[in-house]
Every structure is written in structure tokens, then in C-alpha cells.
MARBA-3410 file (N, C-alpha, C, O; in Angstrom, 1 decimal):
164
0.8,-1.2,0.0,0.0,0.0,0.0,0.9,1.2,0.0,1.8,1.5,0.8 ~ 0.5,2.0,-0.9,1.1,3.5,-0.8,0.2,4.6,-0.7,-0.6,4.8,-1.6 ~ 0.4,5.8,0.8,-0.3,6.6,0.9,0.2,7.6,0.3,1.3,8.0,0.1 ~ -1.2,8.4,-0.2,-1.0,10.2,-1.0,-1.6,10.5,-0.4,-2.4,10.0,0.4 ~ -1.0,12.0,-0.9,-2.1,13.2,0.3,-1.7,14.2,-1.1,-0.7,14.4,-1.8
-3.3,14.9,-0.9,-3.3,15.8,-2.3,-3.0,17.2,-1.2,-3.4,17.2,0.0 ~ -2.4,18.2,-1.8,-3.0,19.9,-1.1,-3.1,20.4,-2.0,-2.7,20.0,-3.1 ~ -4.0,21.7,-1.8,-4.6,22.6,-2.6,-4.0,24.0,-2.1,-4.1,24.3,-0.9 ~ -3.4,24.9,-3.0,-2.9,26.0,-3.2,-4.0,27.2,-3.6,-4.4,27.4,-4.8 ~ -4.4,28.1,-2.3,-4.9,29.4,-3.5,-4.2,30.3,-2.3,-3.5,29.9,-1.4
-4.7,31.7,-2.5,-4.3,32.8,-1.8,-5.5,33.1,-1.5,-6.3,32.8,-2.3 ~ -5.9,33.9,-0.1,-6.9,34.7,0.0,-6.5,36.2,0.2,-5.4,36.6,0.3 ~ -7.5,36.9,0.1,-7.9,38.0,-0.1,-9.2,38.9,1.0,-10.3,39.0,0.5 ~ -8.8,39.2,2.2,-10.0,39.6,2.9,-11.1,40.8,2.3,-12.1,41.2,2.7 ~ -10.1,41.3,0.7,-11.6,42.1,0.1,-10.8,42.6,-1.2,-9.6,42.3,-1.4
-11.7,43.4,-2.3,-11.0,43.5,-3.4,-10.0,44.7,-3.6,-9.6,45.2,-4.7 ~ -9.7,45.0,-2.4,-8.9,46.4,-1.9,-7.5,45.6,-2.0,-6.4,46.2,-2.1 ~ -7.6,44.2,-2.1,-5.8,44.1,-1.8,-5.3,43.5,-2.8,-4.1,43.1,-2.8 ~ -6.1,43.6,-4.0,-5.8,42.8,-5.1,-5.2,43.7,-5.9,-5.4,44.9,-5.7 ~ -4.3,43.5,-6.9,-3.6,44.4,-8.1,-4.6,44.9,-9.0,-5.6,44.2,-9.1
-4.4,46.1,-9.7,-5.5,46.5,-10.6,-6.1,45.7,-11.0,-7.3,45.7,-11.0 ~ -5.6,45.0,-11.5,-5.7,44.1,-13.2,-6.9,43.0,-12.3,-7.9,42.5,-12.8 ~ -6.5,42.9,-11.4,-7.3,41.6,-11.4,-8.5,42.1,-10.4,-9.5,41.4,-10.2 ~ -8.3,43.4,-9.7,-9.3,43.9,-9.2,-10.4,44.2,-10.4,-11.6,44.1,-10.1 ~ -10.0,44.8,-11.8,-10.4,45.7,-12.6,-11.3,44.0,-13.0,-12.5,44.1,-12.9
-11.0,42.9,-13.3,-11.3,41.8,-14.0,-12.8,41.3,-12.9,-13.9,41.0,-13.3 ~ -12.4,41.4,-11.5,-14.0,41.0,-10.1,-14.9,42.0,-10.9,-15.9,41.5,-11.5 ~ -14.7,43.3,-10.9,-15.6,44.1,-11.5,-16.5,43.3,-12.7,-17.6,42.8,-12.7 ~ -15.6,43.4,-13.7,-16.1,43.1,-14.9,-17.1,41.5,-14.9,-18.1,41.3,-15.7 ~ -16.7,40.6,-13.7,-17.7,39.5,-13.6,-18.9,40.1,-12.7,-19.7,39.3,-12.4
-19.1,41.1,-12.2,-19.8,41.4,-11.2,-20.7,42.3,-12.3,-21.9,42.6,-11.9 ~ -20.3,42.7,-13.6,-20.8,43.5,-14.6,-21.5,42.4,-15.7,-22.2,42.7,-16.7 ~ -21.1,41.4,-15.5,-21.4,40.0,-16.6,-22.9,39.4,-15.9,-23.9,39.1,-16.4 ~ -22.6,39.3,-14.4,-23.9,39.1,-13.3,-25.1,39.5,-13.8,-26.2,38.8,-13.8 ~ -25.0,40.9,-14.4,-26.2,41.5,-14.1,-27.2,41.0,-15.4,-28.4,41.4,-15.3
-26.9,40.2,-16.7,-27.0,39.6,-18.0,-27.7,38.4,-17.7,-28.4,37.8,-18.6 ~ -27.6,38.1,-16.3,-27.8,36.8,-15.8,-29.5,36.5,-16.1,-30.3,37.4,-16.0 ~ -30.0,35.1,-16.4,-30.8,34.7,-16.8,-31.2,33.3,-15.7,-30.9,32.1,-15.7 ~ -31.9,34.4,-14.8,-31.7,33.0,-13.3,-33.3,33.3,-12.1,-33.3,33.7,-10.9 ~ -34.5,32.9,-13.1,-35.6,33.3,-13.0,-35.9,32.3,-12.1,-36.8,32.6,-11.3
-35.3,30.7,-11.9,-35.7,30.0,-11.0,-34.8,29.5,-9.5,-35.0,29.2,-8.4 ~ -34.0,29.6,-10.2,-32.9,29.7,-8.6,-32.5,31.1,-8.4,-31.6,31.3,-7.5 ~ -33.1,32.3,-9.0,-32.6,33.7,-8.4,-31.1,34.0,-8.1,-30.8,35.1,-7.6 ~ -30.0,32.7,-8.4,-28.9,33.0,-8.2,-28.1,33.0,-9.3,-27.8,32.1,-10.0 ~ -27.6,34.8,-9.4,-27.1,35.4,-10.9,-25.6,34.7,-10.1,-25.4,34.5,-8.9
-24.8,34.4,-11.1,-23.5,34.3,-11.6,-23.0,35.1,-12.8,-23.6,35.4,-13.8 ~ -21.5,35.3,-12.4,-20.8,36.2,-13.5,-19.6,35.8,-13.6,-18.9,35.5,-12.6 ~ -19.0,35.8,-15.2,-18.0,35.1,-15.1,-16.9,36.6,-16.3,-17.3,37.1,-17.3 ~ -16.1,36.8,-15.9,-15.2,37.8,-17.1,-14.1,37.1,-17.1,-13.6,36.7,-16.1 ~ -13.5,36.9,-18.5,-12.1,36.2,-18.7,-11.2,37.1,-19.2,-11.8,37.7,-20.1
-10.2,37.5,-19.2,-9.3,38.6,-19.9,-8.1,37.8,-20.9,-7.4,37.0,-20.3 ~ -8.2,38.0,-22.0,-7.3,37.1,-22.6,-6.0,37.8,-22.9,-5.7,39.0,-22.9 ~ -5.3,36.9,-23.0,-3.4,38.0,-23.4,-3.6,39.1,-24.1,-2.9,40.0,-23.9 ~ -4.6,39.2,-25.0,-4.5,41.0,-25.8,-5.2,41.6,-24.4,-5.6,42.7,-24.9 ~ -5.5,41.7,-23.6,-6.6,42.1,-22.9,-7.6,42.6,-23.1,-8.1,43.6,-22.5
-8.3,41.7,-24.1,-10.0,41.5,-24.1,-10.7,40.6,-23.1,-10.4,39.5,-22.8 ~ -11.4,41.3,-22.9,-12.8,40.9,-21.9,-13.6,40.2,-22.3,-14.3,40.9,-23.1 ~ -14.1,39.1,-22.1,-14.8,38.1,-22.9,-16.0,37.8,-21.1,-15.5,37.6,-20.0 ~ -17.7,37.9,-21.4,-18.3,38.2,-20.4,-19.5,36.6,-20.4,-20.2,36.1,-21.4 ~ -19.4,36.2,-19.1,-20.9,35.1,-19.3,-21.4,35.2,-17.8,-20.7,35.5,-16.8
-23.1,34.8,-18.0,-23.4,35.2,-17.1,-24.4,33.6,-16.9,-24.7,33.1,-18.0 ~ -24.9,32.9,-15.8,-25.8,31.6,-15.9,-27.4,32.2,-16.2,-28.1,33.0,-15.7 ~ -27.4,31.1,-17.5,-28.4,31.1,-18.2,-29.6,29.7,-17.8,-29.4,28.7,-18.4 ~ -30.6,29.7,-17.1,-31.0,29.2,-16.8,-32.4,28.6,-18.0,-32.7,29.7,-18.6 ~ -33.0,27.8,-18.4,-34.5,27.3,-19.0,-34.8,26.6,-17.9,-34.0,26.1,-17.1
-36.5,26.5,-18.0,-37.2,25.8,-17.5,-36.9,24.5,-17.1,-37.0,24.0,-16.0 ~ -36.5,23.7,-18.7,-36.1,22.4,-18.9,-34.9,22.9,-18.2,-34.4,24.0,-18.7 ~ -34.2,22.3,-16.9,-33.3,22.6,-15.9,-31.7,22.0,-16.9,-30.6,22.6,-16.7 ~ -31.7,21.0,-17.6,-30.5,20.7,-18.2,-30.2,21.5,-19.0,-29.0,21.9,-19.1 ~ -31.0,22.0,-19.8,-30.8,22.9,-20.7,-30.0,24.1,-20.2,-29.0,24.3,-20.8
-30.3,24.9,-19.3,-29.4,26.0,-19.0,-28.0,26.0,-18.8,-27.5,24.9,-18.5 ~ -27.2,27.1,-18.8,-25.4,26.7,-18.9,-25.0,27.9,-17.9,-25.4,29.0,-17.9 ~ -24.3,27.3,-17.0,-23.1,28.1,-16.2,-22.7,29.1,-16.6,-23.0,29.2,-17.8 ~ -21.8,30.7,-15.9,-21.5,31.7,-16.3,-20.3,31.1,-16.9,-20.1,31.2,-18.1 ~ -19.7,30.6,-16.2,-17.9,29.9,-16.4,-17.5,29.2,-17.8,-16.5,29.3,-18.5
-19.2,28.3,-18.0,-19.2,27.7,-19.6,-19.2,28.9,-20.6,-18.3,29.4,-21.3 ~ -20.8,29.4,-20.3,-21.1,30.4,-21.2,-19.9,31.1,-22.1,-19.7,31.1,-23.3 ~ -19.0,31.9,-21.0,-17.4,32.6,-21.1,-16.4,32.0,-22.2,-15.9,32.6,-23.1 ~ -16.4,30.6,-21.7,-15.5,30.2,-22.1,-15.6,28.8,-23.3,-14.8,28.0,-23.7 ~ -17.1,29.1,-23.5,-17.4,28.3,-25.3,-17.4,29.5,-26.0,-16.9,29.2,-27.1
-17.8,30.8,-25.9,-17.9,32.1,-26.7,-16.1,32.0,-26.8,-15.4,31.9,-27.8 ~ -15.8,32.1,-25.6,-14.3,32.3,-26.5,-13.5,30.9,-27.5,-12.7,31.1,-28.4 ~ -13.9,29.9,-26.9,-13.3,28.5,-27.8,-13.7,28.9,-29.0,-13.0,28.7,-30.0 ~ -15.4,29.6,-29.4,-15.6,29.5,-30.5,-15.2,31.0,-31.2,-15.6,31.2,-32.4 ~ -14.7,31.8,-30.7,-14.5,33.2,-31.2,-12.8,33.6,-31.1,-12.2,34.5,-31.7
-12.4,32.9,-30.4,-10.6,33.6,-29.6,-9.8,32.7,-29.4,-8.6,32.9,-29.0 ~ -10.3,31.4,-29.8,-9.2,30.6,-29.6,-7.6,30.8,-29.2,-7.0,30.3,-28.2 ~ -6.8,31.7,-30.4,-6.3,31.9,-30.5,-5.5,32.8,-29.8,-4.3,32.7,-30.0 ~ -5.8,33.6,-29.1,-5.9,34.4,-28.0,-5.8,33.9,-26.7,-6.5,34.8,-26.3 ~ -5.6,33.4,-25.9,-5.2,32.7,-24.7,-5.9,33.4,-23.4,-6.0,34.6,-23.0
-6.2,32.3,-23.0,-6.8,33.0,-21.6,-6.0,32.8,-20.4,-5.6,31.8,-19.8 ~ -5.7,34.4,-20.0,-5.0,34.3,-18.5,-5.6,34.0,-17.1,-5.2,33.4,-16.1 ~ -7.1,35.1,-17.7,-7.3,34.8,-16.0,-9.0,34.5,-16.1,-9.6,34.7,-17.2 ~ -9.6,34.1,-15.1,-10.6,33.9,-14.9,-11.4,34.9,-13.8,-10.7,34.9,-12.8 ~ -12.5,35.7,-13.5,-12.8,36.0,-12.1,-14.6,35.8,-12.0,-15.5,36.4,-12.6
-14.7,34.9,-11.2,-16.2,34.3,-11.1,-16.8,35.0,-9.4,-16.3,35.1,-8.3 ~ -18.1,35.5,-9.8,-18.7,35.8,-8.4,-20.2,35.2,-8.8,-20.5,34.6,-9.8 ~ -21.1,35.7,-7.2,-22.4,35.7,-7.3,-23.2,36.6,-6.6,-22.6,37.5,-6.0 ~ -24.8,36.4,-6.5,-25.0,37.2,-5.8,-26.5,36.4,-5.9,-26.8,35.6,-6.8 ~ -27.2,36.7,-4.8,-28.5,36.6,-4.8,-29.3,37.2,-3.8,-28.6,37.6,-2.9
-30.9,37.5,-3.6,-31.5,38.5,-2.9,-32.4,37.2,-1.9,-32.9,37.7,-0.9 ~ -32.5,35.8,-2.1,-32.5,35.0,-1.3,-31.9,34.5,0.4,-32.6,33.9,1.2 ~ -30.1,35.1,0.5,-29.5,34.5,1.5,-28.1,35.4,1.2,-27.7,35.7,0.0 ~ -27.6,35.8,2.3,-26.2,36.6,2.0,-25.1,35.1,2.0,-25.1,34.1,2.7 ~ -24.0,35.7,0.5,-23.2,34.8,0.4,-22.1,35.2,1.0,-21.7,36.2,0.4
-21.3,35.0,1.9,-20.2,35.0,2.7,-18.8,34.7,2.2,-17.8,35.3,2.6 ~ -18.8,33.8,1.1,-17.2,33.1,0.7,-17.7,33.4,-0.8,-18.8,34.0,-1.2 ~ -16.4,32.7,-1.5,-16.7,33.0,-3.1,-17.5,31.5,-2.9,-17.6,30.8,-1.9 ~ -18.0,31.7,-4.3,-18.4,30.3,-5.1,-17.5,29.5,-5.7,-16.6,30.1,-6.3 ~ -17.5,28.2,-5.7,-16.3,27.8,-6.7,-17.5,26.8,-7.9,-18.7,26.4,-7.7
-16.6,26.7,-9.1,-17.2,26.2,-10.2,-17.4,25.3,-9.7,-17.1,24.9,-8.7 ~ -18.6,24.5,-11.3,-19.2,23.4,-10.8,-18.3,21.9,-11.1,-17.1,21.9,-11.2 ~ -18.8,21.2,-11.2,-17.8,19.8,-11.7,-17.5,20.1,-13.5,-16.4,20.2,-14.1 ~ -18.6,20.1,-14.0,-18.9,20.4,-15.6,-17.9,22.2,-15.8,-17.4,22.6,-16.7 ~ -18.0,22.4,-15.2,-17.4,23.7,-15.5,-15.7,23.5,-15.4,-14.9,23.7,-16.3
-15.4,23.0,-13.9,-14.1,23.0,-13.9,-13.6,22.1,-14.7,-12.5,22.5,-15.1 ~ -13.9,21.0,-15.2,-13.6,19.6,-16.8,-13.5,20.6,-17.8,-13.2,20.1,-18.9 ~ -13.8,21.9,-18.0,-14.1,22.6,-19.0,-13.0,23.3,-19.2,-12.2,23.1,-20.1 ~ -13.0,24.3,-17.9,-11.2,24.3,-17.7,-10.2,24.5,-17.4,-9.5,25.5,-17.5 ~ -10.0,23.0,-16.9,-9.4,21.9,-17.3,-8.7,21.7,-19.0,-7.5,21.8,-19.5
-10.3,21.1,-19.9,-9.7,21.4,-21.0,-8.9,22.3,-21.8,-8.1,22.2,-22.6 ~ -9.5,23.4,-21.2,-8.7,24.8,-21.8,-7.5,25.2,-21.7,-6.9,25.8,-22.6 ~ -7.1,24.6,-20.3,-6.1,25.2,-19.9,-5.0,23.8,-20.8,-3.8,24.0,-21.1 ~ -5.8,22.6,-21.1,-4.7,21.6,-21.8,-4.5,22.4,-23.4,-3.5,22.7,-23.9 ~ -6.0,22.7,-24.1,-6.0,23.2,-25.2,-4.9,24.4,-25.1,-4.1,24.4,-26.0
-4.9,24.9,-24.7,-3.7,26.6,-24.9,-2.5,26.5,-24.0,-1.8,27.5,-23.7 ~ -2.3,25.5,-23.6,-1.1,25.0,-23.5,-0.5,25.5,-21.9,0.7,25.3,-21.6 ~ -1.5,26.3,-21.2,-0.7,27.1,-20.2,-2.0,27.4,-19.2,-3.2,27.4,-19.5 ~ -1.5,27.6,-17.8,-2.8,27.2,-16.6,-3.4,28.8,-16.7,-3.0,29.8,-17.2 ~ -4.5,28.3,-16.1,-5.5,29.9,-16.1,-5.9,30.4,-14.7,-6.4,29.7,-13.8
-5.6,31.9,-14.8,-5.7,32.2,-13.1,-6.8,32.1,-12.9,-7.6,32.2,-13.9 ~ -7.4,31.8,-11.5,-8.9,31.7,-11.0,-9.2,32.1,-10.2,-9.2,31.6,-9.1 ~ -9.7,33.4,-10.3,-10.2,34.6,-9.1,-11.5,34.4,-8.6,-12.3,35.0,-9.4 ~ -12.0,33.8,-7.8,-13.4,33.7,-7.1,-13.5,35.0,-6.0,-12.7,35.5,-5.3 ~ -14.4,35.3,-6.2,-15.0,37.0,-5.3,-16.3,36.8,-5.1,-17.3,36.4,-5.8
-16.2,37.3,-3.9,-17.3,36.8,-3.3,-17.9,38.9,-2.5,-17.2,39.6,-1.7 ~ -19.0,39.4,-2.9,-19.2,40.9,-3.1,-19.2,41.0,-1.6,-19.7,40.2,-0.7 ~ -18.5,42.1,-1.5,-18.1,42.4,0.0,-18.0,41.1,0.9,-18.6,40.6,1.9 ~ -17.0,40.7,0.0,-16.2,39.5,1.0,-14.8,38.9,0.8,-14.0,39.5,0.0 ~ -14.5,37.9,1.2,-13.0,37.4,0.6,-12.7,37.0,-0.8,-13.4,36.0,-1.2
-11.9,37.5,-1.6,-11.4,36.9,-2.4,-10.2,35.8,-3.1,-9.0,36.1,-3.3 ~ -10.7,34.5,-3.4,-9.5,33.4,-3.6,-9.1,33.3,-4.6,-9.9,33.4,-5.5 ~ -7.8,33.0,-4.9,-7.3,33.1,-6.2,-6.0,31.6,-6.2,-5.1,31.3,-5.4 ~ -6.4,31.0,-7.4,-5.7,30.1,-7.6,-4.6,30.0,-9.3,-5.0,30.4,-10.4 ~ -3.6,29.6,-9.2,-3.0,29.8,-10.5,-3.2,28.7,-11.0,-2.2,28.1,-10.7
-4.2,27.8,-11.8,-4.6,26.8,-12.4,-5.7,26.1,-12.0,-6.3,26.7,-11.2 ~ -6.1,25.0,-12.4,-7.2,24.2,-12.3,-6.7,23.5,-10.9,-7.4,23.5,-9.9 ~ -5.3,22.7,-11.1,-5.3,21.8,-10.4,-5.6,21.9,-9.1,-5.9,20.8,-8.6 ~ -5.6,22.8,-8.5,-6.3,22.7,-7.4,-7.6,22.2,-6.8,-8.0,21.5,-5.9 ~ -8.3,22.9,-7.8,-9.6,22.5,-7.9,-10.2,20.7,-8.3,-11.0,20.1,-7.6
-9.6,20.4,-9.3,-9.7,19.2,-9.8,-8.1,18.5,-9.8,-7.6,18.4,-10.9 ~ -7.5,18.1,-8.7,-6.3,17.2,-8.7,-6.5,15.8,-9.5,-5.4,15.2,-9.8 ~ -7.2,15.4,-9.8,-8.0,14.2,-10.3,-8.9,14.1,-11.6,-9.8,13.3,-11.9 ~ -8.1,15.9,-12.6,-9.1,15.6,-13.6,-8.7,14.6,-14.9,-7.7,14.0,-14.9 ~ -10.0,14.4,-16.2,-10.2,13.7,-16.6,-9.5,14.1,-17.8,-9.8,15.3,-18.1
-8.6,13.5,-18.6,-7.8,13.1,-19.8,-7.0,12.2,-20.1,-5.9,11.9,-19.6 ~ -8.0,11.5,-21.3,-7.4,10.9,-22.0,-7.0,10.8,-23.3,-7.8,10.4,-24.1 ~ -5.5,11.1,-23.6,-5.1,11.2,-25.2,-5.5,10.5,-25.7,-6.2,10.7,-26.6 ~ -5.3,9.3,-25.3,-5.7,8.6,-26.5,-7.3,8.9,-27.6,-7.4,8.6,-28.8 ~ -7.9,9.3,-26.9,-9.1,9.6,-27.7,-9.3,11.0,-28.5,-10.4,11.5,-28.8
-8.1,11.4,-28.7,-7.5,12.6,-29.9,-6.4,11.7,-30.4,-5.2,11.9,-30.2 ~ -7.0,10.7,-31.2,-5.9,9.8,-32.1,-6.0,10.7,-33.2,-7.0,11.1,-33.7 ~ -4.7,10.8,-33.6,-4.8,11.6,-35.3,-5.2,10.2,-36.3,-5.3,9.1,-35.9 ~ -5.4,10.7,-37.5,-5.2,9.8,-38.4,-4.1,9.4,-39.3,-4.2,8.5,-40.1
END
């Protein structure tokens, strides 16, 4: 038998007063993506802004339908507009919040399972890890430099990108 032990790496932030512009300026911009939000049945907006190496701002917000499968994450939303628009362009950083008029949220949110496999992929697709700023409005903010924290255990397998 051989034991592991996983740890997880982020930084906290007791508010968005201690963060550097750039990534202060980026909480904003998900907290500006929030308000887009389409969240008629769980009342809980999410907002997701990605800034890619040119420093464009790419914005998604959770889109909720009736039919409950059908609706998509802010984190997805963000980050299939950009697979299908920017590929090319690389994403640095990530900054995801929430908010709702239900219950005060205290801590950030972290993505969902479907969201962090997402990327995950991304960060394999462009070759380089993506920062992950969670902010949580008038509260702490966590910041991780990649997935792996989040997902130590994610899912890839080359083999199933066999060329021909």
C-alpha cells in the first residue's frame, strides 16, 4: 500500500482592496457579466469575465430554462464564446462571483464539476494554466493559479484525440 495526500494551493484576499488593478479591474467586470444573468428560477445570478493575453474581456453570465438541463453556467457560457471566437488568443485569467436577494453569500463560489472539466480542457487546449479569481461581493477573495487545485483528479485521456 502506498499513501498520498493531495493539497490545494490558492491565496486569500480579505476584500478586493488588496488585489492588483488588473485583477481587481477583471472582479468588476464578472460582477458587470452578473447582471446579464438569466436566473428566473434559482434567483442565483453568476458572473464570469475572462481577460485574454490581448486584454479583451470576454463576459458570461448563468443562463437558466425551465427544462433545468438545458441552462449553462457563467464559467461555460465565457469560455465556449471564447473556444468559438478567440481561440487563438489565450486566456489568463478567470474572475467568477455571485449574488443573490435570497440569503447573503459569505465566501466565493467555486465552479461546478462540468465547468471546472471545461477548464481543465482549456487550460490543456492553450497549453498554459488559467488564473482563478473567485470573489465573493463584500467578501473574501481566492485566487488560484490553475485548475489543479480544484480538480487534482481531472479527466484526460489522449488517447481519444488519435490523429489519423
Amino acid at each position: 500500500m502506498i499513501d498520498h495526500e493531495i493539497k490545494i494551493a490558492f491565496k486569500e484576499y480579505s476584500s478586493l482592496d488588496e488585489l492588483n488593478n488588473q485583477d481587481k479591474q477583471l472582479c468588476q467586470e464578472a460582477e458587470k457579466a452578473m447582471t446579464q444573468s438569466h436566473s428566473p428560477y434559482s434567483r442565483f445570478k453568476v458572473g464570469a469575465a475572462l481577460r485574454l493575453q490581448s486584454g479583451k474581456i470576454i463576459y458570461g453570465s448563468n443562463q437558466e430554462n425551465v427544462a433545468y438541463p438545458s441552462g449553462l453556467c457563467a464559467e461555460r457560457v465565457a469560455l465556449f464564446y471564447w473556444g468559438a471566437n478567440y481561440s487563438d488568443d489565450p486566456v489568463e485569467s478567470i474572475a467568477i462571483t455571485a449574488h443573490t436577494h435570497e440569503f447573503t453569500i459569505t465566501k466565493p463560489i467555486t465552479p461546478c464539476g462540468s465547468c471546472l472539466q471545461v477548464l481543465a480542457e482549456y487550460e490543456k487546449k492553450q497549453g498554459g494554466k488559467i488564473k482563478i479569481i473567485l470573489y465573493c461581493l463584500d467578501g473574501p477573495v481566492w485566487i488560484t493559479n490553475g485548475i489543479e487545485s480544484f480538480l487534482p483528479f481531472m479527466f484526460f485521456e489522449d488517447r481519444l484525440a488519435l490523429t489519423v
